[in-house]
PyMOL CGO cylinders between C-alpha atoms (Angstrom):
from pymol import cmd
from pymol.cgo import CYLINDER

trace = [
    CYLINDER, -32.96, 75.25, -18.26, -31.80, 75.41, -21.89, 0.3, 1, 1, 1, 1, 1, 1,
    CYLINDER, -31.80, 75.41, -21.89, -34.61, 75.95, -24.51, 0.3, 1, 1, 1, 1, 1, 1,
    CYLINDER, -34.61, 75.95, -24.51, -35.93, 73.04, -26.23, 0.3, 1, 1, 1, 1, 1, 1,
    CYLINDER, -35.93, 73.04, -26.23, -35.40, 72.91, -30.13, 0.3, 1, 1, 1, 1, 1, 1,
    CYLINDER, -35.40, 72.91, -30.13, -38.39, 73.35, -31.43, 0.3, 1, 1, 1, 1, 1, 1,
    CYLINDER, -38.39, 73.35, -31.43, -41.65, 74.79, -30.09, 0.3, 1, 1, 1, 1, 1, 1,
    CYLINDER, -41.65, 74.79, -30.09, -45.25, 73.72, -31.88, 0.3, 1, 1, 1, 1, 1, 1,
    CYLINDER, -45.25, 73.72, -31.88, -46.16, 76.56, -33.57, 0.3, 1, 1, 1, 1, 1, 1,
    CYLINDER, -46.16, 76.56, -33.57, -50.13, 75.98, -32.91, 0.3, 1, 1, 1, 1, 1, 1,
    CYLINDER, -50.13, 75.98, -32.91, -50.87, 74.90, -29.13, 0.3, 1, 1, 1, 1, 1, 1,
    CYLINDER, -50.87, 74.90, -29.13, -46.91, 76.15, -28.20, 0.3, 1, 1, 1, 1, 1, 1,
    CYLINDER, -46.91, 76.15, -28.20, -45.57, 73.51, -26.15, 0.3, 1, 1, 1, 1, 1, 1,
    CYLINDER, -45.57, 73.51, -26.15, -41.83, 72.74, -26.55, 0.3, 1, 1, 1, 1, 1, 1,
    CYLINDER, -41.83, 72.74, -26.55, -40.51, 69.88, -27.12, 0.3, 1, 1, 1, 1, 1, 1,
    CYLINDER, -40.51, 69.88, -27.12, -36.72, 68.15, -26.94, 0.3, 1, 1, 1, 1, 1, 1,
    CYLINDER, -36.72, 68.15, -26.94, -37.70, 66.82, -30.44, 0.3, 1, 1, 1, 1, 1, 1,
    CYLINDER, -37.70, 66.82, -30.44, -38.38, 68.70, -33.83, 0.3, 1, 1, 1, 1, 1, 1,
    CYLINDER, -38.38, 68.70, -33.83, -41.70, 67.52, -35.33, 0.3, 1, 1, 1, 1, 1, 1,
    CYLINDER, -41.70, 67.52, -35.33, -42.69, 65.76, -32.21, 0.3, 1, 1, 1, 1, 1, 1,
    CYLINDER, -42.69, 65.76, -32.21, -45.80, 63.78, -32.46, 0.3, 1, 1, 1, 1, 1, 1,
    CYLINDER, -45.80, 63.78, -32.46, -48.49, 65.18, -29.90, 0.3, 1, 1, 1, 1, 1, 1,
    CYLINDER, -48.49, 65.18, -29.90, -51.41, 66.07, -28.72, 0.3, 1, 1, 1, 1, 1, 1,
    CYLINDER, -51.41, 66.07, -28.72, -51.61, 69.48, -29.76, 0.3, 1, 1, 1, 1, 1, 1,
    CYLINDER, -51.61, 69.48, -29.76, -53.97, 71.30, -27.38, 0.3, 1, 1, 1, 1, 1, 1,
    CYLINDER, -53.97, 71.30, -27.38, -53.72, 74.13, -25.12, 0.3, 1, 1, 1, 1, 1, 1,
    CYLINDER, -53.72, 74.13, -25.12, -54.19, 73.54, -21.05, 0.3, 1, 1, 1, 1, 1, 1,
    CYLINDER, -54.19, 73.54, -21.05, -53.16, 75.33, -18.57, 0.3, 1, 1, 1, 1, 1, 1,
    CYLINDER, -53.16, 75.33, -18.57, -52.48, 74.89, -14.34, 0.3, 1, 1, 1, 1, 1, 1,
    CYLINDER, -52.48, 74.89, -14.34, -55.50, 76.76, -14.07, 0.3, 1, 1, 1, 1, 1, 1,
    CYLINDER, -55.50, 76.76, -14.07, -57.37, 74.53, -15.76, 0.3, 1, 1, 1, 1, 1, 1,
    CYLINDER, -57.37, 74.53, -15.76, -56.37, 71.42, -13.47, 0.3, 1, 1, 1, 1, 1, 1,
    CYLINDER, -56.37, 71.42, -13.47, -56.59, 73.28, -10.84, 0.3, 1, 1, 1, 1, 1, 1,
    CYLINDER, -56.59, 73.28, -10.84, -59.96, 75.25, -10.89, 0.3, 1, 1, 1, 1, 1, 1,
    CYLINDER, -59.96, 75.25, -10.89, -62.83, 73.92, -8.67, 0.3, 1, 1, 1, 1, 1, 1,
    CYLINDER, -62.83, 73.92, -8.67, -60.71, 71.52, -6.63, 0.3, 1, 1, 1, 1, 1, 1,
    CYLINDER, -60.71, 71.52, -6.63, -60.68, 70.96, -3.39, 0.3, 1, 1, 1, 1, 1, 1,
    CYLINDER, -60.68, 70.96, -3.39, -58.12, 73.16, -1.37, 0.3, 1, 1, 1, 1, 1, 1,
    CYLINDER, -58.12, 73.16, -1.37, -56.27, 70.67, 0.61, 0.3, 1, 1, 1, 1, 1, 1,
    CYLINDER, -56.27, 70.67, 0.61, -56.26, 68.64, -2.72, 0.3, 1, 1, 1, 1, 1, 1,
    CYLINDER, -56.26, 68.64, -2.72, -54.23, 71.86, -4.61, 0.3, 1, 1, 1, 1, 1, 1,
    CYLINDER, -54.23, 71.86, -4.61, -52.25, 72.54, -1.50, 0.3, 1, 1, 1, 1, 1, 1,
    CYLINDER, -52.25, 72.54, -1.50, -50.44, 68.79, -2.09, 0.3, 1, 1, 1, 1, 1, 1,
    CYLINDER, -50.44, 68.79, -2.09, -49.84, 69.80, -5.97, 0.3, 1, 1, 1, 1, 1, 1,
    CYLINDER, -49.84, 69.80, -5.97, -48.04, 72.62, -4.75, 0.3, 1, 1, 1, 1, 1, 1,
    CYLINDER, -48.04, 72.62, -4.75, -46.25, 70.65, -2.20, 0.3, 1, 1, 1, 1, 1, 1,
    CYLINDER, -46.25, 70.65, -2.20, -45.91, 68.14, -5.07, 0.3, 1, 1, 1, 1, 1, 1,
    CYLINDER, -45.91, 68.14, -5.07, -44.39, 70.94, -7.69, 0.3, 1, 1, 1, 1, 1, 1,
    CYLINDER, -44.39, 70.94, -7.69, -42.60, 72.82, -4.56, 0.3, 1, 1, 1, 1, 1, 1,
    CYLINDER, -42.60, 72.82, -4.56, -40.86, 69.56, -3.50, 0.3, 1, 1, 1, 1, 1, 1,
    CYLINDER, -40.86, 69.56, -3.50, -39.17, 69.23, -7.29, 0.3, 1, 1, 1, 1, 1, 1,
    CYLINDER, -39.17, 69.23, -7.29, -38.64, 72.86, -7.12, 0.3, 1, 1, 1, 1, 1, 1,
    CYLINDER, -38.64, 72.86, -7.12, -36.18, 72.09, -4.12, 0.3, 1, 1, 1, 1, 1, 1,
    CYLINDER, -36.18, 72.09, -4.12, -33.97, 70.30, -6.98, 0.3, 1, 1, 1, 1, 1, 1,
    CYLINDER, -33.97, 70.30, -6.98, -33.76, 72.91, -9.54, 0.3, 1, 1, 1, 1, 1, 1,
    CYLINDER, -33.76, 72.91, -9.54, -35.88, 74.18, -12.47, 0.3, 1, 1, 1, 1, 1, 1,
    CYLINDER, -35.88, 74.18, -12.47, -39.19, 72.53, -12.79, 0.3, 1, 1, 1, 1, 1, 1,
    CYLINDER, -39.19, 72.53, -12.79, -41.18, 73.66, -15.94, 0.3, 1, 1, 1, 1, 1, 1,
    CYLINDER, -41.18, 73.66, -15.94, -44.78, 73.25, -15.96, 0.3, 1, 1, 1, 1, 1, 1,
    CYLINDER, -44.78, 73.25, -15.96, -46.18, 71.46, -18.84, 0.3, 1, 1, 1, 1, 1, 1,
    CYLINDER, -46.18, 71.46, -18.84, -50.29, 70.59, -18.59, 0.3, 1, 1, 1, 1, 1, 1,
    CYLINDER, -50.29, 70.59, -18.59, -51.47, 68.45, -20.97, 0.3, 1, 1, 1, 1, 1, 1,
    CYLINDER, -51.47, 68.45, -20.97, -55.10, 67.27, -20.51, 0.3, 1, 1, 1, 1, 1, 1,
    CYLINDER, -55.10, 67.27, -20.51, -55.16, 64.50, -18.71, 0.3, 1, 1, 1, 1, 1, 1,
    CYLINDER, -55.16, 64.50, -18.71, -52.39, 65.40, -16.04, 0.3, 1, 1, 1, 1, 1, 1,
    CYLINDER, -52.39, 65.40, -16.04, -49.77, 68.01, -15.15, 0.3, 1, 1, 1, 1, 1, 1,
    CYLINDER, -49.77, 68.01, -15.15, -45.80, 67.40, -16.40, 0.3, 1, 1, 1, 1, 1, 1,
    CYLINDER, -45.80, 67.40, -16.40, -42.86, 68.32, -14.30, 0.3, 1, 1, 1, 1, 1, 1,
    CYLINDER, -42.86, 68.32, -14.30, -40.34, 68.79, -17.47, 0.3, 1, 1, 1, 1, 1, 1,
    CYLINDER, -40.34, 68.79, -17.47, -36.36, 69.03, -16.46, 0.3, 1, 1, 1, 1, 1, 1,
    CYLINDER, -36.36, 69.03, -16.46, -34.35, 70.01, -19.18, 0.3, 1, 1, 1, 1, 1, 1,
    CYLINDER, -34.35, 70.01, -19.18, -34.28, 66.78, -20.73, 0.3, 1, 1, 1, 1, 1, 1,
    CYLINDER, -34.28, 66.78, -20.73, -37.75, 65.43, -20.78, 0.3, 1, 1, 1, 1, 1, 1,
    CYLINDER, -37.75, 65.43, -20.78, -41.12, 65.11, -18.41, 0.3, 1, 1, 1, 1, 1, 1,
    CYLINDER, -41.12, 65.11, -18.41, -40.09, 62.91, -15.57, 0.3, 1, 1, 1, 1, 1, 1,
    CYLINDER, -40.09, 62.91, -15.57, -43.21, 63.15, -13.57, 0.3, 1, 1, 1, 1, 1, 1,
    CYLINDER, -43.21, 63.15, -13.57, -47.05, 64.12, -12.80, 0.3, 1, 1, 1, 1, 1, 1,
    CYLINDER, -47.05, 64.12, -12.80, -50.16, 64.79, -11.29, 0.3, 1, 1, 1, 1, 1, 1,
    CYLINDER, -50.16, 64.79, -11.29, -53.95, 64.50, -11.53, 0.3, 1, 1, 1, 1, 1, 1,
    CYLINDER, -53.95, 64.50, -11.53, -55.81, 66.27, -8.77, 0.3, 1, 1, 1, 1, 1, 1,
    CYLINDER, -55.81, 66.27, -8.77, -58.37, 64.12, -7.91, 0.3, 1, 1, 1, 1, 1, 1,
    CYLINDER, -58.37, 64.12, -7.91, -60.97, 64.01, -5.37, 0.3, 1, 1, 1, 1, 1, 1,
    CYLINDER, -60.97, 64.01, -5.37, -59.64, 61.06, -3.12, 0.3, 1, 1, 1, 1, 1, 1,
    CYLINDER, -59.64, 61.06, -3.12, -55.93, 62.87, -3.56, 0.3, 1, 1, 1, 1, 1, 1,
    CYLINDER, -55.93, 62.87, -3.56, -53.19, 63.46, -5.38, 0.3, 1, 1, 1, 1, 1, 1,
    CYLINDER, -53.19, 63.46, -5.38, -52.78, 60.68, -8.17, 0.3, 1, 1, 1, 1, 1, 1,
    CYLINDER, -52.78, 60.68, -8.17, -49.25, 60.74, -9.60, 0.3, 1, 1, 1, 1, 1, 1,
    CYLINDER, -49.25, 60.74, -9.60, -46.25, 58.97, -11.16, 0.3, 1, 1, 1, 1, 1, 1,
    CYLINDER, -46.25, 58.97, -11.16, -42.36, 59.63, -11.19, 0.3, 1, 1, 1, 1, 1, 1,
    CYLINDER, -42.36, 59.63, -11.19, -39.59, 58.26, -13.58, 0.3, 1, 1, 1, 1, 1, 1,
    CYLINDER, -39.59, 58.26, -13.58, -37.17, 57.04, -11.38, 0.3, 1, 1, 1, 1, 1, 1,
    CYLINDER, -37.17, 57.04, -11.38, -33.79, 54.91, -12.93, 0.3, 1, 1, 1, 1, 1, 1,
    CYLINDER, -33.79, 54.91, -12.93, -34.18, 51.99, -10.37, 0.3, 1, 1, 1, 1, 1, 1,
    CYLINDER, -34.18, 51.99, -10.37, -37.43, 50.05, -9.15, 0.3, 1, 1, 1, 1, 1, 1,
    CYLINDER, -37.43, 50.05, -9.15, -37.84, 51.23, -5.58, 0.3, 1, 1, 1, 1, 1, 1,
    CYLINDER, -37.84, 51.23, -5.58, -39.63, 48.43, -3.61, 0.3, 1, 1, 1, 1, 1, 1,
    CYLINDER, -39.63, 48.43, -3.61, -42.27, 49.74, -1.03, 0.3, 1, 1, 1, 1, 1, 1,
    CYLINDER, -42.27, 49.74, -1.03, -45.84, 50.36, 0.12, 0.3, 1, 1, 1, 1, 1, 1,
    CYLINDER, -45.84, 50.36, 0.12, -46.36, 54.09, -0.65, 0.3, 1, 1, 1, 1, 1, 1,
    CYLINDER, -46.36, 54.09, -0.65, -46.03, 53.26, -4.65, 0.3, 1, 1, 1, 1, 1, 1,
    CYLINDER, -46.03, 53.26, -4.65, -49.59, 51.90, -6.49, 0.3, 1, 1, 1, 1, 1, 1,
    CYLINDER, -49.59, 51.90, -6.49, -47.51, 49.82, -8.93, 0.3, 1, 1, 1, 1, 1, 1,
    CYLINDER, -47.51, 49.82, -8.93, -44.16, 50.29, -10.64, 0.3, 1, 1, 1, 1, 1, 1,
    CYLINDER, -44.16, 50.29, -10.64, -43.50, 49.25, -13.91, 0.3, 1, 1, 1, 1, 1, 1,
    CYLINDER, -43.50, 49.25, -13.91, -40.72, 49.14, -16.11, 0.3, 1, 1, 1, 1, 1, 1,
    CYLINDER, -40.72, 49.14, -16.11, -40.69, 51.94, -18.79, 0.3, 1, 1, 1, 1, 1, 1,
    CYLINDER, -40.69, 51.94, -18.79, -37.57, 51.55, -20.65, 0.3, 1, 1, 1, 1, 1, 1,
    CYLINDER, -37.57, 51.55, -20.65, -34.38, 49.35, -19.84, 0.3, 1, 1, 1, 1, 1, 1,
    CYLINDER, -34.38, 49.35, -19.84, -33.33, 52.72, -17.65, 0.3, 1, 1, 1, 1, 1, 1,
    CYLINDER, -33.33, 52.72, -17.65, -36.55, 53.32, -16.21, 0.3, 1, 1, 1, 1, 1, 1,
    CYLINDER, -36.55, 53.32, -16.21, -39.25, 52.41, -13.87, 0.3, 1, 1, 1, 1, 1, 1,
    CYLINDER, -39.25, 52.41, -13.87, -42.48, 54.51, -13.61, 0.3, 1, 1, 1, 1, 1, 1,
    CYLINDER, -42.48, 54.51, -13.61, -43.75, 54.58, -9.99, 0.3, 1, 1, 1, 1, 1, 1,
    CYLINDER, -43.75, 54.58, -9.99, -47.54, 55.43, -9.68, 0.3, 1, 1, 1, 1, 1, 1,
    CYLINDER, -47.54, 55.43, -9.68, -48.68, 56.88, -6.25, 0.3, 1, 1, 1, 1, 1, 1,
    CYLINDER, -48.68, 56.88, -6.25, -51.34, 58.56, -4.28, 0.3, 1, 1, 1, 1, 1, 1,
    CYLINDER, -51.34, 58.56, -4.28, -51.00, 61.28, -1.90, 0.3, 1, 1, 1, 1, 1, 1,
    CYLINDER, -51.00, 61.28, -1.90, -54.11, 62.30, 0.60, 0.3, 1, 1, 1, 1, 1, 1,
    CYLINDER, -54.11, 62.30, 0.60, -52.10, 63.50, 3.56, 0.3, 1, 1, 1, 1, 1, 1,
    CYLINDER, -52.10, 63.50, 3.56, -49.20, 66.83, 3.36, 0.3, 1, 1, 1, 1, 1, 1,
    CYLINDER, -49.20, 66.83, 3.36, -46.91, 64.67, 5.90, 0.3, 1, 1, 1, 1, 1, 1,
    CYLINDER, -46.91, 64.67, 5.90, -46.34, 62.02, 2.96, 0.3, 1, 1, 1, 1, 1, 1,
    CYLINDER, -46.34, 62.02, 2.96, -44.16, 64.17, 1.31, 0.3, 1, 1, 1, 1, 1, 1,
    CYLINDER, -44.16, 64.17, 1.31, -41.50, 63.65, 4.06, 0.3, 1, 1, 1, 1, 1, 1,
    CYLINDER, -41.50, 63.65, 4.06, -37.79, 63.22, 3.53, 0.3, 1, 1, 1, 1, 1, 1,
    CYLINDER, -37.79, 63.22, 3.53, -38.03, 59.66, 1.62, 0.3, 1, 1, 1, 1, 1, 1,
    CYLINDER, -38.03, 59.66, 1.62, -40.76, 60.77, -0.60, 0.3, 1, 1, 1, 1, 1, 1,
    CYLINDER, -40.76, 60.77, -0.60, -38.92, 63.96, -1.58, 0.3, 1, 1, 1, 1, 1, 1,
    CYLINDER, -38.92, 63.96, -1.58, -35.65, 61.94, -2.04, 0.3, 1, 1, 1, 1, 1, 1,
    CYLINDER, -35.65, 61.94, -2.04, -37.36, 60.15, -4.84, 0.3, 1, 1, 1, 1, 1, 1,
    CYLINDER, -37.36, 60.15, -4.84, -38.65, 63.12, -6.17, 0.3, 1, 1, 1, 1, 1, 1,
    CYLINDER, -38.65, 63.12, -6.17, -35.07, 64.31, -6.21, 0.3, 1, 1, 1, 1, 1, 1,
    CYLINDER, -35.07, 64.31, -6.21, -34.31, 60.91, -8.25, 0.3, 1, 1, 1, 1, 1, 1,
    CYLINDER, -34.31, 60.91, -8.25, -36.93, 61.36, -10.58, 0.3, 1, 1, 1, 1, 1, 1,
    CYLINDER, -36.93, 61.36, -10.58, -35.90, 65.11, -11.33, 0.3, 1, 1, 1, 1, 1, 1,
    CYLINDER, -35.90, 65.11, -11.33, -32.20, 63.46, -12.40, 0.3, 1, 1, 1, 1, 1, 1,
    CYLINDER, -32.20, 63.46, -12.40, -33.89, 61.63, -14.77, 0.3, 1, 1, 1, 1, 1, 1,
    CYLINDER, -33.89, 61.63, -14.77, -35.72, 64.81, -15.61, 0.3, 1, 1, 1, 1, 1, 1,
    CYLINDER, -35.72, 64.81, -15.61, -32.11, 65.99, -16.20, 0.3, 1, 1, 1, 1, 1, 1,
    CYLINDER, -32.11, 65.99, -16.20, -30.98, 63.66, -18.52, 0.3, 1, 1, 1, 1, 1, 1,
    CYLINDER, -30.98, 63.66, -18.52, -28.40, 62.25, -15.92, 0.3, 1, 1, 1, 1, 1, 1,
    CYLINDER, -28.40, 62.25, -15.92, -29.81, 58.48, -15.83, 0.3, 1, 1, 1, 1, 1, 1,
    CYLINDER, -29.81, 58.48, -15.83, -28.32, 58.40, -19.17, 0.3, 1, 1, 1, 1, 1, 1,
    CYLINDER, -28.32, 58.40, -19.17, -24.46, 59.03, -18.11, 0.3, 1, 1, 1, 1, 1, 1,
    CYLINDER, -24.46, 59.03, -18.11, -24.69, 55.47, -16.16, 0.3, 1, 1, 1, 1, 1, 1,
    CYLINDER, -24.69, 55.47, -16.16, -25.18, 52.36, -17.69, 0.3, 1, 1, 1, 1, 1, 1,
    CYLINDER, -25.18, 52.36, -17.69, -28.30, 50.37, -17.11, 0.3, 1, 1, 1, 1, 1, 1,
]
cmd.load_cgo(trace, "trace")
């Protein structure tokens, strides 16, 4: 994954940007994950693995939630919360079904799709897929099509 441009020089995150405008705190994994339930860690690391399956997944923990960030911006995350996995991903169509909270349009190229995982067999081969079309975005490649 190429290196960002610039990197805050006080809480270190990196960012696509120079100057970005940001929470500047320092959080780790660790911190999210600390205290939680097991079986509620085990699906953020089936969460994180199942990105992992499409490339280079950086970490990046801000306080309220963990970022998946592709080498073109955050495309998804996580909370790890007691009733399951909270998360969202950044995918470029609206994908109509059941499994997704509420999607809502982010941009003209994008549609953020909230979701809650409780169970390890709901990231099957559909789930994943979308993971897979959220790390494209990740990726920058929603932006070679038009809208």
């Amino acid at each position: 994954m190429p290196k960002p441009p610039w990197t805050c020089p006080n809480c270190g995150r990196a960012f696509t940007r120079t100057g970005q405008t940001h929470v500047c705190e320092r959080w780790t994994v660790e911190d999210h994950t600390r205290g939680k339930p097991a079986g509620i860690v085990d699906l953020f690391q089936r969460f994180v693995a199942a990105a992992r399956t499409f490339g280079t997944v950086e970490l990046a923990p801000v306080k309220g939630q963990v970022g998946l960030r592709g080498s073109h911006r955050i495309y998804a995350g996580a909370v790890l919360k007691p009733r399951g996995l909270e998360g969202y991903i950044d995918v470029a169509r609206p994908i109509d079904s059941q499994r997704f909270r509420q999607v809502v349009p982010y941009t003209k190229r994008l549609w953020v799709h909230h979701f809650r995982i409780t169970e390890p067999d709901e990231f099957d081969d559909e789930f994943v897929g979308w993971i897979g079309e959220s790390f494209d975005v990740g990726e920058g490649r929603h932006l070679r099509d038009p809208p």
